[in-house]
N, CA, C and O atoms as a GROMACS GRO file, in nm:
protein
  300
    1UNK      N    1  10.662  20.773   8.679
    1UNK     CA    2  10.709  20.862   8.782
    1UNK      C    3  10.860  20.875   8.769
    1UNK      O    4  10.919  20.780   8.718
    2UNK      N    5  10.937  20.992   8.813
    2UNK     CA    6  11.029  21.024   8.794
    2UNK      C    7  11.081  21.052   8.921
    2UNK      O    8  11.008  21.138   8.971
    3UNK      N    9  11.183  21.019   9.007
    3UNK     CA   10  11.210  21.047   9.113
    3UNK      C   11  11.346  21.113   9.120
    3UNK      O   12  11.448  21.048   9.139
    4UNK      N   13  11.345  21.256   9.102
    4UNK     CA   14  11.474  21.328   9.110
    4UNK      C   15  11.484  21.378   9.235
    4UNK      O   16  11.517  21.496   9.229
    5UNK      N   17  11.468  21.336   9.356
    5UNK     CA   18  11.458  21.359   9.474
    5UNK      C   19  11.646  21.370   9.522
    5UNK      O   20  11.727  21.280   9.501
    6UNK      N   21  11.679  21.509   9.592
    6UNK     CA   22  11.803  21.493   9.574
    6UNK      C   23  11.934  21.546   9.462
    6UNK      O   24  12.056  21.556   9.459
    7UNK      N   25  11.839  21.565   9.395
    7UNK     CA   26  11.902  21.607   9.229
    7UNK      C   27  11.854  21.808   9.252
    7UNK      O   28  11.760  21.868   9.304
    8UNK      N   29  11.974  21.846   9.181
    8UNK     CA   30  11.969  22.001   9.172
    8UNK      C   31  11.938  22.002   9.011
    8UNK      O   32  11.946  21.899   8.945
    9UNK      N   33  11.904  22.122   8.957
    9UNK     CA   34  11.889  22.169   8.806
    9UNK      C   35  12.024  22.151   8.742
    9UNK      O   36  12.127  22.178   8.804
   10UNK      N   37  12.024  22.105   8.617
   10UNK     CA   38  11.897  22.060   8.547
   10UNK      C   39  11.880  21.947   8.526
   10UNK      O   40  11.826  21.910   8.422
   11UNK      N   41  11.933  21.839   8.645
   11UNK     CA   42  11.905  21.714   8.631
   11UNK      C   43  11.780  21.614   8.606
   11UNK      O   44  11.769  21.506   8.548
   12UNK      N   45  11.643  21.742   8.712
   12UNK     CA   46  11.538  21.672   8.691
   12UNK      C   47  11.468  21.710   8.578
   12UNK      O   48  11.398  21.621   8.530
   13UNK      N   49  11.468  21.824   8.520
   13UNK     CA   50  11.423  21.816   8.373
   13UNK      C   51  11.500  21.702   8.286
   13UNK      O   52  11.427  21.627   8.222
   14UNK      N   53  11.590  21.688   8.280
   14UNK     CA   54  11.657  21.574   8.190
   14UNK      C   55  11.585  21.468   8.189
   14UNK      O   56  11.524  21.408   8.100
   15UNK      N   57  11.605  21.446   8.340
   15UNK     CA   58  11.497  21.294   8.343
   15UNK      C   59  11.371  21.291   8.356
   15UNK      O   60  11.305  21.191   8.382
   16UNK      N   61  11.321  21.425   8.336
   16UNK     CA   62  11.170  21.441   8.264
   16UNK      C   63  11.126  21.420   8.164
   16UNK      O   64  11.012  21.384   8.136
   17UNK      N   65  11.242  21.449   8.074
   17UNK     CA   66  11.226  21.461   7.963
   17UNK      C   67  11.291  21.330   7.874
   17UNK      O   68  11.265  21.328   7.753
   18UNK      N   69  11.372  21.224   7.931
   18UNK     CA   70  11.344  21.149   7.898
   18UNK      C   71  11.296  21.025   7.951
   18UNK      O   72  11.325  20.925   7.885
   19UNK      N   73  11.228  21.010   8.056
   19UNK     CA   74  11.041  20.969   8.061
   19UNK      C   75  10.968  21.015   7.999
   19UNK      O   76  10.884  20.931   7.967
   20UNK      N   77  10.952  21.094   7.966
   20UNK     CA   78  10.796  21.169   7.833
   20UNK      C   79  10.841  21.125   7.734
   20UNK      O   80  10.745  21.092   7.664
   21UNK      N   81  11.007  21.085   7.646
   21UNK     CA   82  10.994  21.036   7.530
   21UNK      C   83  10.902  20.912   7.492
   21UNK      O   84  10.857  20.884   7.381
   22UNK      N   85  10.886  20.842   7.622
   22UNK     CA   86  10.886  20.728   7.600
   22UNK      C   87  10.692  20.742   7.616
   22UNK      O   88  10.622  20.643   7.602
   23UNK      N   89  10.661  20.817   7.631
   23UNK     CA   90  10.512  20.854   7.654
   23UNK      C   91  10.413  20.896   7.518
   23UNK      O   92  10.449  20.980   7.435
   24UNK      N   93  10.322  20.846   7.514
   24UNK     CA   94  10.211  20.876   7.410
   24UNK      C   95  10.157  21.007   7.482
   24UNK      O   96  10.158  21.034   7.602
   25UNK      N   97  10.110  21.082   7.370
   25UNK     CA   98  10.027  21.232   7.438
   25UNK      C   99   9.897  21.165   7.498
   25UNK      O  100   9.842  21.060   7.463
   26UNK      N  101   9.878  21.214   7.554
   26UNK     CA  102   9.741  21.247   7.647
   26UNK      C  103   9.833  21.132   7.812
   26UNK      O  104   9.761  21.097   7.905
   27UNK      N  105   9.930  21.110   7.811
   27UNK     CA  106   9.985  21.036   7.914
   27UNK      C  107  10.023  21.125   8.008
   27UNK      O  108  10.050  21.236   7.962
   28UNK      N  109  10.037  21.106   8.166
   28UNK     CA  110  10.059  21.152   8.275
   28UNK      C  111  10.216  21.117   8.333
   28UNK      O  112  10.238  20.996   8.341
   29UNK      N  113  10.327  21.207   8.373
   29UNK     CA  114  10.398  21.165   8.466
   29UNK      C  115  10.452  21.251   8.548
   29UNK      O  116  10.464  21.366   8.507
   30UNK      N  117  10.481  21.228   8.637
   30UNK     CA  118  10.524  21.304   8.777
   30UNK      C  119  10.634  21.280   8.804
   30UNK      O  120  10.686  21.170   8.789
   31UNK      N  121  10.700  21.401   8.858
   31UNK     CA  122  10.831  21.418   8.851
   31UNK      C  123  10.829  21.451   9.030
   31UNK      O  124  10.737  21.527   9.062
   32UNK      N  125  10.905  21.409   9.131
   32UNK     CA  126  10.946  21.429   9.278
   32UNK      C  127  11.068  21.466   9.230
   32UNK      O  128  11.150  21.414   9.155
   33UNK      N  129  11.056  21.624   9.325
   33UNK     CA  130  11.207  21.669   9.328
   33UNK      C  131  11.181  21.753   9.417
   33UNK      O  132  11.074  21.812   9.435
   34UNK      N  133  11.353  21.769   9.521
   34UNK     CA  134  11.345  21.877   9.633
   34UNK      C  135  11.410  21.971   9.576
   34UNK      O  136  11.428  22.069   9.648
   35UNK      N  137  11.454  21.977   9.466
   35UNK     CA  138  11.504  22.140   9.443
   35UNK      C  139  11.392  22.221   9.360
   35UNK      O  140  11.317  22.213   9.263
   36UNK      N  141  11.435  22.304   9.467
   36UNK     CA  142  11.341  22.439   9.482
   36UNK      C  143  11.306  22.543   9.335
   36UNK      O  144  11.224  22.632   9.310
   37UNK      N  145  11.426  22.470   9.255
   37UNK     CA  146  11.410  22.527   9.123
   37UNK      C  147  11.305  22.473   9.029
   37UNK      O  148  11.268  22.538   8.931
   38UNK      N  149  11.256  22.353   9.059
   38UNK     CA  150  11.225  22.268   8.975
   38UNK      C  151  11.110  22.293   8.976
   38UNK      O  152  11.074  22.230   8.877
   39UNK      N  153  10.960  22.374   9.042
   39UNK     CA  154  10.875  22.452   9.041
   39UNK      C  155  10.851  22.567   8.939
   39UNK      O  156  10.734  22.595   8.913
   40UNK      N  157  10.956  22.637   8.879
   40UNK     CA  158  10.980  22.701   8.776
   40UNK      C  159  11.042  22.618   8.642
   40UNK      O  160  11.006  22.647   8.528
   41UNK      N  161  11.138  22.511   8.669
   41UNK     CA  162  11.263  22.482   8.560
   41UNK      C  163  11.095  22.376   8.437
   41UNK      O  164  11.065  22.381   8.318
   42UNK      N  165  11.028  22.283   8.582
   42UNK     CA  166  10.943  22.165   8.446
   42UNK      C  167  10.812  22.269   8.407
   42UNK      O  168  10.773  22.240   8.293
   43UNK      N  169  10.753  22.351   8.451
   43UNK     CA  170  10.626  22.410   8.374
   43UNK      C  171  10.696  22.468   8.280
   43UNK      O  172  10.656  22.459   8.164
   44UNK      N  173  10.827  22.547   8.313
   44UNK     CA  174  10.909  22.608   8.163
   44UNK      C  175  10.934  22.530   8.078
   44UNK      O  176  10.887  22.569   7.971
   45UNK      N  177  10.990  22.431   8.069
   45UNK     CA  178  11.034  22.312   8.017
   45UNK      C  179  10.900  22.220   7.954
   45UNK      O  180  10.903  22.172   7.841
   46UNK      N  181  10.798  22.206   8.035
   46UNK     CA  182  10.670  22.176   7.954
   46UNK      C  183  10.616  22.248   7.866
   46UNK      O  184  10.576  22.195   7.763
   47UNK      N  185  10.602  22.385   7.888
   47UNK     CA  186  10.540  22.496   7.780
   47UNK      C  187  10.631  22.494   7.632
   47UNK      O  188  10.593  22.480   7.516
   48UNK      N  189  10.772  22.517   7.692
   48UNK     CA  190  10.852  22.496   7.546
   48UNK      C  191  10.835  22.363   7.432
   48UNK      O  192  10.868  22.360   7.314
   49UNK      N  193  10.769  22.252   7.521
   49UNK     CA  194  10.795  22.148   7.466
   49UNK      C  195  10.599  22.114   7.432
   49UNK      O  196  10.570  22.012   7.370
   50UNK      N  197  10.510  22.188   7.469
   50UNK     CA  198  10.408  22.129   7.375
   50UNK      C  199  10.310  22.032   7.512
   50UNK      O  200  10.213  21.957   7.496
   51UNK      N  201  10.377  22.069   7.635
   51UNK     CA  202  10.330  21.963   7.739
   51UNK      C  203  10.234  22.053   7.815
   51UNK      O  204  10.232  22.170   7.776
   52UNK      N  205  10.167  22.026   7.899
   52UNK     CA  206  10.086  22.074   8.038
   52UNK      C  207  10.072  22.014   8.158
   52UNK      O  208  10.050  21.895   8.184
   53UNK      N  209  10.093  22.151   8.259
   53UNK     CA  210  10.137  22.095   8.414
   53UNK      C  211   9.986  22.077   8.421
   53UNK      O  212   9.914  22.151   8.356
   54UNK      N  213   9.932  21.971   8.506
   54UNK     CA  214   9.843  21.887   8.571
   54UNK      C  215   9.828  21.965   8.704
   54UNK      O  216   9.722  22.009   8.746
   55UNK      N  217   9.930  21.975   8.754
   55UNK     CA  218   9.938  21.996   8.913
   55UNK      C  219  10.054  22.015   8.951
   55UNK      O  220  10.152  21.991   8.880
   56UNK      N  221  10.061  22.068   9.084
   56UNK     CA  222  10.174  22.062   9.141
   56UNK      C  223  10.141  22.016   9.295
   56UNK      O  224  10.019  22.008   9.313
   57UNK      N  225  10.220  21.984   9.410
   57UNK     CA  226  10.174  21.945   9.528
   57UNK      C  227  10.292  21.930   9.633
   57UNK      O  228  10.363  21.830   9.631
   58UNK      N  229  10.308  22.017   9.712
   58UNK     CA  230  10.431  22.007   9.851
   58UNK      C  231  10.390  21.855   9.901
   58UNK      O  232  10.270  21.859   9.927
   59UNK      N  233  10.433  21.750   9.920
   59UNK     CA  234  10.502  21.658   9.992
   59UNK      C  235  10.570  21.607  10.083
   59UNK      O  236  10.668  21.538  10.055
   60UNK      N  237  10.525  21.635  10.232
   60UNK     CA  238  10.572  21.588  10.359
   60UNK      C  239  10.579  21.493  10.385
   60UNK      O  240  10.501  21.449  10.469
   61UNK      N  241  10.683  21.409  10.323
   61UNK     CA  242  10.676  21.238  10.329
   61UNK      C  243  10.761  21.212  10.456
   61UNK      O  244  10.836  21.306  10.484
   62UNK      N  245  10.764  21.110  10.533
   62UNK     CA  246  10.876  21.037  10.649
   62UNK      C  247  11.003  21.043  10.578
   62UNK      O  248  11.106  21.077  10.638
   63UNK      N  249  11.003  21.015  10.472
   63UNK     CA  250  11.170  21.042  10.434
   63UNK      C  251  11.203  21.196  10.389
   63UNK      O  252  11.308  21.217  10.328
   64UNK      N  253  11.119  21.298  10.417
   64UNK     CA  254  11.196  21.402  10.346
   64UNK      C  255  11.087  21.474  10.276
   64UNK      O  256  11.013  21.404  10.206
   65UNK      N  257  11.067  21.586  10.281
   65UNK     CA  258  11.014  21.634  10.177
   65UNK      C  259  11.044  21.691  10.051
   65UNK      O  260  11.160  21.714  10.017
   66UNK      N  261  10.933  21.720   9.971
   66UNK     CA  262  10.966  21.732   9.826
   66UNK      C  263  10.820  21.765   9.752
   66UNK      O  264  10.706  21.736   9.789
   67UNK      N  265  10.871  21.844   9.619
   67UNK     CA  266  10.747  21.843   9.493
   67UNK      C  267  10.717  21.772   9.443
   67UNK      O  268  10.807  21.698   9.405
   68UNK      N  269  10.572  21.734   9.400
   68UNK     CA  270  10.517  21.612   9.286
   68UNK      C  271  10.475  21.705   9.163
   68UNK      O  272  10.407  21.804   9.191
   69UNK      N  273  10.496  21.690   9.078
   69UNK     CA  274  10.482  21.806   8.975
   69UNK      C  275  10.423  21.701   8.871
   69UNK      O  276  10.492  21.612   8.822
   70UNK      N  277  10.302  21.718   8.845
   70UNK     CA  278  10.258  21.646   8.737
   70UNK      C  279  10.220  21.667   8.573
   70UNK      O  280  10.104  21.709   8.560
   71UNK      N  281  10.271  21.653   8.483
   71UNK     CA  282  10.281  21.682   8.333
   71UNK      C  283  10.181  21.579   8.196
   71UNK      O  284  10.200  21.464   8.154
   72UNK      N  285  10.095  21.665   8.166
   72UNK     CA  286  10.034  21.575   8.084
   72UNK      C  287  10.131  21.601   7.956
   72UNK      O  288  10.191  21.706   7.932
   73UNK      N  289  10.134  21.471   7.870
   73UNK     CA  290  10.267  21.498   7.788
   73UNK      C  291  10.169  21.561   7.638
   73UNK      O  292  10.050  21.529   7.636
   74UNK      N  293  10.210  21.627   7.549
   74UNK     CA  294  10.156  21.651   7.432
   74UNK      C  295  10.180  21.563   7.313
   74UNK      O  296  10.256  21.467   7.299
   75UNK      N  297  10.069  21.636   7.208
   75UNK     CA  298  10.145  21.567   7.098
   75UNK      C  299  10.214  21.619   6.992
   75UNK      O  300  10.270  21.545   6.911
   0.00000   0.00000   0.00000
């Protein structure tokens, strides 16, 4: 999991992207982020790179809300 909660573009792709280095394909990780960009910035950012969004999901947590954006990594 990746918690860019707080973070504007293109911080949470960065640290998407390096969590997935560290990932074998067919692996799962999720990225939390409240910027509003980041709904567009990681499925773009997955397609270029060979990955697929899983899901996506709004998040009304007690601390705040936010996206869970989930990426199966490729190979």
């Amino acid at each position: 999991m990746v918690d860019a909660r707080g973070l504007r573009c293109p911080i949470p792709v960065i640290r998407l992207a390096r969590r997935a280095q560290d990932l074998d394909p067919g692996e799962l990780v999720t990225v939390w982020s409240t910027d509003p960009a980041a709904v567009h910035d990681v499925p773009a950012w997955a397609r270029m790179r060979g990955h697929a969004i899983e899901g996506s999901v709004d998040v009304d947590a007690a601390d705040g809300a936010f996206t869970a954006i989930t990426v199966r990594v490729g190979g």
